[in-house]
C-alpha positions as CSV (number, residue, x, y, z in Angstrom):
1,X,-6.3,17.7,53.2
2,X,-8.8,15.6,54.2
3,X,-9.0,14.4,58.6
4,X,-10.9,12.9,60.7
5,X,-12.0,15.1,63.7
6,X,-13.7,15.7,67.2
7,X,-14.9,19.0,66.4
8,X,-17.4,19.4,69.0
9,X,-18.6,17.6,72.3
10,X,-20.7,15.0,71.8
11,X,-20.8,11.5,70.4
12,X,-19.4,10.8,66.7
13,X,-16.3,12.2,64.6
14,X,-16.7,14.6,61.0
15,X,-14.7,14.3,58.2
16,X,-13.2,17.7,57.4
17,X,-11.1,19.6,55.3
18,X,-8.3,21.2,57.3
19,X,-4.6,23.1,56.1
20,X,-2.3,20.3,55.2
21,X,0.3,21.0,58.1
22,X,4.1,22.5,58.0
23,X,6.5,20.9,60.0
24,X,8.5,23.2,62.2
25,X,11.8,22.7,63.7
26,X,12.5,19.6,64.6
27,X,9.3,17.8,63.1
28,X,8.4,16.2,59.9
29,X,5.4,15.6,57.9
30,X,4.0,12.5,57.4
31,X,2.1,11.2,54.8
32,X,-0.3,8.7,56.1
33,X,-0.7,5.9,54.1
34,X,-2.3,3.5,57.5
35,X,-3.9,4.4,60.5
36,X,-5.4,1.9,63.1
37,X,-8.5,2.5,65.1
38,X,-7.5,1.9,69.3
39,X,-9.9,1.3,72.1
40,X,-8.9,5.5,72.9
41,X,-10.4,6.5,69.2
42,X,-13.5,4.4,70.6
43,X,-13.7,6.8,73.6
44,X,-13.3,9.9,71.8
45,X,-15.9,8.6,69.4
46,X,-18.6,7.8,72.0
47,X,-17.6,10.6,73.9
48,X,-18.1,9.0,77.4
49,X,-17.0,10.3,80.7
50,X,-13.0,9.7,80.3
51,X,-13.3,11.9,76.7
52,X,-15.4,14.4,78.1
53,X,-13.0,15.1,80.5
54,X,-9.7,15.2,78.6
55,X,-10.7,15.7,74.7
56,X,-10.7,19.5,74.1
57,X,-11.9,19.7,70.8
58,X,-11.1,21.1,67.5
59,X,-9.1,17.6,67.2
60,X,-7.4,15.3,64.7
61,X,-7.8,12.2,66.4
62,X,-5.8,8.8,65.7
63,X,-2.8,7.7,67.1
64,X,-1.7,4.8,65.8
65,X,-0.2,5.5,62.4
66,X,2.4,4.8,59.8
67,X,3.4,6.6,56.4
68,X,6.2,8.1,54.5
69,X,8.3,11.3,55.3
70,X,7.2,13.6,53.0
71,X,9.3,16.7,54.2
72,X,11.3,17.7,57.5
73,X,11.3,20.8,59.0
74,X,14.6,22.6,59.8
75,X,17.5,20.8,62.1
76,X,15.9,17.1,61.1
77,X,18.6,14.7,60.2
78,X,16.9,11.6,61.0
79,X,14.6,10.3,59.0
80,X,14.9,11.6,55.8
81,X,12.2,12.3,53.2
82,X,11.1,8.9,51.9
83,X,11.7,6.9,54.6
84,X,8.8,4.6,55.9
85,X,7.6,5.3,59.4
86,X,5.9,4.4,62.2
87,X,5.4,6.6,65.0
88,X,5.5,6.6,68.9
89,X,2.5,8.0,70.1
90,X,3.8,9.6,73.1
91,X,5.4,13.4,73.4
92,X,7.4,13.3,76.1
93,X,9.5,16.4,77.8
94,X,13.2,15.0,78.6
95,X,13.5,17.1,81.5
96,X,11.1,16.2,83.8
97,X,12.6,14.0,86.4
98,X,11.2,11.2,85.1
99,X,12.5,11.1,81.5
100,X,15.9,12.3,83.1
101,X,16.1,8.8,85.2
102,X,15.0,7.0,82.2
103,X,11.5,6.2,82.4
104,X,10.3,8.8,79.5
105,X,7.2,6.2,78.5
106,X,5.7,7.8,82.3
107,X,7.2,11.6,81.8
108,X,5.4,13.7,83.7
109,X,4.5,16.1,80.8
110,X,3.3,13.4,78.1
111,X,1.4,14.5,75.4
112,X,-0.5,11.8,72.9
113,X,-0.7,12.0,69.4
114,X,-4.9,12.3,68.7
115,X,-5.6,12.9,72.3
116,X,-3.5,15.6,73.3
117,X,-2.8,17.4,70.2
118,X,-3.6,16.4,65.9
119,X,-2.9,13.0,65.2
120,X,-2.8,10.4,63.1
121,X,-6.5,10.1,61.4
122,X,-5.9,12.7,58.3
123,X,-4.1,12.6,54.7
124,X,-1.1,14.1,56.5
125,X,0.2,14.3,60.2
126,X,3.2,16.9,61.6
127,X,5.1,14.8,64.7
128,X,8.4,15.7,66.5
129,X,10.7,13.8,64.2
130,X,12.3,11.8,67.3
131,X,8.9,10.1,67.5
132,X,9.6,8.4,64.2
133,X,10.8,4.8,64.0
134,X,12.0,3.9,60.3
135,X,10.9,0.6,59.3
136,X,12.1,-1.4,56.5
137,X,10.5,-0.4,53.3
138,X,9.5,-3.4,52.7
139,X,7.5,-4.0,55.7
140,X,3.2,-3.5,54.6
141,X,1.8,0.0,55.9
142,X,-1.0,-1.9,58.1
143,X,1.7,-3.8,59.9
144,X,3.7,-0.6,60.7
145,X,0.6,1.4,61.9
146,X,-0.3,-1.5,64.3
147,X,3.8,-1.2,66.0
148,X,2.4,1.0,68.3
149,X,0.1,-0.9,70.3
150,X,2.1,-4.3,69.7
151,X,4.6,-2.4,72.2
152,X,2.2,-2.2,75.4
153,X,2.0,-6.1,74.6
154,X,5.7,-6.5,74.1
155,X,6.1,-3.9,77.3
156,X,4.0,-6.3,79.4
157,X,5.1,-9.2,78.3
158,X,9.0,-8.5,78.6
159,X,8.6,-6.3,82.3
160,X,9.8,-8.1,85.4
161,X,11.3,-11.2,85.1
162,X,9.9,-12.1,81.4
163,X,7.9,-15.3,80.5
164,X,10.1,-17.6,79.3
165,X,9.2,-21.4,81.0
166,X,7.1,-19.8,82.7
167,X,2.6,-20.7,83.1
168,X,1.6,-17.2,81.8
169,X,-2.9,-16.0,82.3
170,X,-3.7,-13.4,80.0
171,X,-7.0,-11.7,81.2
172,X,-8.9,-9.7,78.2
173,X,-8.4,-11.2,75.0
174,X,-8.7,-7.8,73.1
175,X,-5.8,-6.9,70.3
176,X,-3.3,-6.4,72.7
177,X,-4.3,-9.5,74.7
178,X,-3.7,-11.7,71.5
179,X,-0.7,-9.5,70.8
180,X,0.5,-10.4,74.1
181,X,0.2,-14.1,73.2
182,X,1.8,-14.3,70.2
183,X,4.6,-12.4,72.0
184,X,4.5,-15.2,74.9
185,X,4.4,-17.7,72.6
186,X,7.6,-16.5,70.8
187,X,8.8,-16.2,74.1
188,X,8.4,-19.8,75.7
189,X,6.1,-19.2,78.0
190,X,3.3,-22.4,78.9
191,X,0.9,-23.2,79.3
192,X,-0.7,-19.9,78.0
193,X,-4.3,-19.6,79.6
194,X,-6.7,-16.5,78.2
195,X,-9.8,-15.4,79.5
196,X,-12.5,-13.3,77.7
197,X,-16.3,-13.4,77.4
198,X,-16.2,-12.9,73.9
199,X,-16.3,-15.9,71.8
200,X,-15.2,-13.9,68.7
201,X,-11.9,-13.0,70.4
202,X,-11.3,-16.2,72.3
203,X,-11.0,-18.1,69.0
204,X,-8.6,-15.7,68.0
205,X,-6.7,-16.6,71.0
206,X,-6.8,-20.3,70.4
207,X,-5.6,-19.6,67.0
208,X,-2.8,-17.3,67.8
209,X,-1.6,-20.4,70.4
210,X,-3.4,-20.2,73.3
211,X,-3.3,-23.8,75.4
212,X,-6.4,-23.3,76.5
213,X,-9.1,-20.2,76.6
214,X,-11.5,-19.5,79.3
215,X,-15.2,-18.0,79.3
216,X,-15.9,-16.8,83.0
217,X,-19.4,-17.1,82.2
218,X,-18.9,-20.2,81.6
219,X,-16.3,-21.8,84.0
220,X,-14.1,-20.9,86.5
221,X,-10.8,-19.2,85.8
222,X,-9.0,-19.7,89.1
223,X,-10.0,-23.6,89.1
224,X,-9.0,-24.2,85.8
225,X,-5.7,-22.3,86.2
226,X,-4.8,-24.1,89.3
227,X,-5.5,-27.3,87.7
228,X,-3.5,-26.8,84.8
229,X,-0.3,-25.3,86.8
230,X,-0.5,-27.5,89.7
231,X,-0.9,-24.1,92.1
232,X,-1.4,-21.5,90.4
233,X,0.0,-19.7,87.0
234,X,3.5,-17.4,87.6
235,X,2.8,-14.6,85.5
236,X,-0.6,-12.9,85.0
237,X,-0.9,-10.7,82.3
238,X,-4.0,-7.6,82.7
239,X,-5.3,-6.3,79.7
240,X,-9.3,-6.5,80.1
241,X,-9.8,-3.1,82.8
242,X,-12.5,-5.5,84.2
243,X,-12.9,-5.6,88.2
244,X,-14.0,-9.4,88.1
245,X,-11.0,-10.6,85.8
246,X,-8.6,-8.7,88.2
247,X,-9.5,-10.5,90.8
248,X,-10.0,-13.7,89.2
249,X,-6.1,-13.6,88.1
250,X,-4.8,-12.2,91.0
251,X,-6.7,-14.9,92.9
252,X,-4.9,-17.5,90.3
253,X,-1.4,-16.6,90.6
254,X,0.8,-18.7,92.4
255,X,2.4,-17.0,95.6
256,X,5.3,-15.2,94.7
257,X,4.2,-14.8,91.2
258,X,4.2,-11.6,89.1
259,X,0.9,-9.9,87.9
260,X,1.6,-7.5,85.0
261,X,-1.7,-4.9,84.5
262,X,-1.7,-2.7,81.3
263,X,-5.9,-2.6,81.7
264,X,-7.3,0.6,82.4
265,X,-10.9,0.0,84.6
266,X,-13.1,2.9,83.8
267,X,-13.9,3.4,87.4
268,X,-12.1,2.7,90.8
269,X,-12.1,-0.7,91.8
270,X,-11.6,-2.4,95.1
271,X,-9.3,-4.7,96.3
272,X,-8.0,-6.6,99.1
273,X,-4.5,-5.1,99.4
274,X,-3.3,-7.8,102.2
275,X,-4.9,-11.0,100.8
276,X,-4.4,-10.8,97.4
277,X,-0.8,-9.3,97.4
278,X,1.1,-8.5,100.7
279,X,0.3,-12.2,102.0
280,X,0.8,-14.0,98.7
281,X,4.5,-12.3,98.1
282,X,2.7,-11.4,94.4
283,X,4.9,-8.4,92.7
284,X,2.5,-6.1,90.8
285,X,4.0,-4.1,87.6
286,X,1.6,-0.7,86.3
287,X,2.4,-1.2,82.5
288,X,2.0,2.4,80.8
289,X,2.6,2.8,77.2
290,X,6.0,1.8,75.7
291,X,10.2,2.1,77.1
292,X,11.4,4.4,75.2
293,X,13.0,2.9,73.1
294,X,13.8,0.0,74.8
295,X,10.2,-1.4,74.0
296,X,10.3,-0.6,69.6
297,X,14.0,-2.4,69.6
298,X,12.6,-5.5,71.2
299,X,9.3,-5.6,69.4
300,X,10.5,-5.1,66.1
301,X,13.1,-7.5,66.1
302,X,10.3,-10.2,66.5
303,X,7.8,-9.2,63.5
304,X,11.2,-8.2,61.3
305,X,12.1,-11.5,62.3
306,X,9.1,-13.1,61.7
307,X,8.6,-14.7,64.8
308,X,5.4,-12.8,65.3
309,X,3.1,-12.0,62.4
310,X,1.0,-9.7,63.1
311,X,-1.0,-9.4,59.8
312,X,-3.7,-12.5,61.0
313,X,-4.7,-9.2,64.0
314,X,-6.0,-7.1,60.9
315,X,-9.5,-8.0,60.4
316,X,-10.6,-5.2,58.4
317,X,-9.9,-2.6,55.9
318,X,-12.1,0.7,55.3
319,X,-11.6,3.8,53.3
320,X,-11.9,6.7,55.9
321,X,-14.9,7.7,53.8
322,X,-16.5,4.7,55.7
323,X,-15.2,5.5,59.2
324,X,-18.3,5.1,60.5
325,X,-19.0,1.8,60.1
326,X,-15.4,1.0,60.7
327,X,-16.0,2.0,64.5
328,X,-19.4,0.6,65.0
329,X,-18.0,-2.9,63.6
330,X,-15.3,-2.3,66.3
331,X,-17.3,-1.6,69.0
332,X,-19.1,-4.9,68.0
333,X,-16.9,-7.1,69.4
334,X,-16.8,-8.9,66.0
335,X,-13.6,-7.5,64.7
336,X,-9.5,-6.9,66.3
337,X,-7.7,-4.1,64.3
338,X,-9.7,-1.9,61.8
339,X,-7.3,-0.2,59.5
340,X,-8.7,2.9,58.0
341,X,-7.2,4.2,54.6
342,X,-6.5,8.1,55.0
343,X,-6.4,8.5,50.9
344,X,-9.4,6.5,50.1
């Protein structure tokens, strides 16, 4: 079969030719029919300082994936060949003791699908078969390989007391920033603020519902967010990574509020732990990954719904054949989710 690989260090992937994969007991094999490029694959495919130090190539990379059960491996009950799936990215133990309390999505022996071991980027994939959420058949492969990522929105979104009537910031307008406001827009929440420095993205936002989007290098978040709320927004929502935008929505929170960070920074940042939190009464939730499966349960219930349509997020299409172009028009800032066709 045909992947997409890391295999050597250094910047770029290969297409190769690898064995088509057997699934053992308790896995199944996939055939990919959609796979979604993520900020990771962007990582691995630059190779900068975070891949260097966790990549270990030969790897199949990709983790954000849907297909069809093509065969199970021995003990499987559910799914069943032909079934249409989308697949949780995570590998987690169940006996570590944070899985045994219930927080698998932070078990201390997680594995990723396209990071840790093969993924998701190749004509067929082998995953543990309780990693596979079946989706209606009638639901488009693009939609179910973007599930994955929807969740850290929905996760956000939903943690700590929700957004519901509530003035909600969303800092980093990236996929799973405007994920996260069509989710608070299903959800009640206003006025939705977002903040980005990317025009591209923060028309997106506007689109998707946004009540008003923010350059920073243009005007100042924290003023216009206090001016909007009366005080101050209650919920901040953290998807950019960026130092600046940290402190900007921390900084625009009302006192008492709750500031929700799913970004990553690429370095350690500084903050002032008294000022901006202990003195303000803020509560800060880390967001990592999705509940298991808490998180898949709420999110598809909105796009089976239809209260959230994802399908506006897909910007682009590429055979895998053309994968390079596919990553360099993501890394442009000029596209949101970049679906690559495995079989093409």
């Amino acid at each position: 079969m045909r992947a997409l690989a890391k295999t050597k260090q250094g910047r770029g992937l290969e297409l190769v030719e690898v064995p088509t994969p057997t699934p053992g007991p308790g896995e199944i094999l996939v055939r990919v029919e959609a796979a979604s490029i993520c900020g990771t694959d962007l990582h691995i495919y630059r190779w900068d300082a975070w891949a260097q130090g966790r990549i270990r190539p030969p790897l199949i990379t990709g983790h954000e994936f849907s297909g069809v059960v093509e065969a199970v491996g021995p003990g499987v009950k559910k799914p069943q060949v032909g079934d249409h799936v989308s697949l949780e990215s995570h590998v987690v133990c169940h006996t570590c003791p944070a899985c045994r309390v219930g927080n698998a999505h932070v078990c201390l022996n997680t594995e990723i699908l396209g990071v840790d071991r093969n993924g998701g980027f190749a004509e067929y994939a082998v995953v543990p078969a309780e990693n596979a959420w079946v989706n209606p058949k009638g639901l488009p492969f693009e939609v179910g390989a973007v599930l994955e990522p929807f969740g850290n929105a929905v996760h956000t979104v939903f943690a700590g007391s929700g957004v519901s009537g509530k003035s909600v910031l969303i800092t980093g307008a990236g996929p799973i920033g405007l994920m996260a406001t069509l989710v608070a827009r299903s959800s009640g929440a206003g006025p939705i603020l977002v903040t980005d420095v990317n025009p591209y993205r923060l028309d997106f936002a506007r689109r998707l519902g946004a009540d008003r989007v923010i350059n920073p290098l243009e005007g100042d978040p924290v003023e216009v967010a206090r001016g909007m709320t009366g005080g101050g927004v209650e919920v901040l929502l953290e998807f950019s990574g960026n130092e600046q935008a940290i402190h900007q929505g921390l900084s625009a929170l009302l006192p008492g509020g709750e500031a929700r960070i799913l970004g990553i920074p690429s370095d350690p940042i500084r903050f002032d732990l008294a000022g901006e939190l202990v003195m303000r009464g803020v509560t800060l939730f880390g967001i990592a990954g999705r509940r298991l499966w808490r998180t898949w349960i709420e999110g598809t219930a909105l796009v089976y719904s239809g209260r959230v349509d994802l399908t506006p997020l897909i910007t682009h299409r590429f055979p895998m054949s053309r994968y390079q172009e596919a990553f360099e028009l993501l890394a442009s800032g000029r596209a949101v989710k970049v679906i690559l066709d495995p079989r093409a």
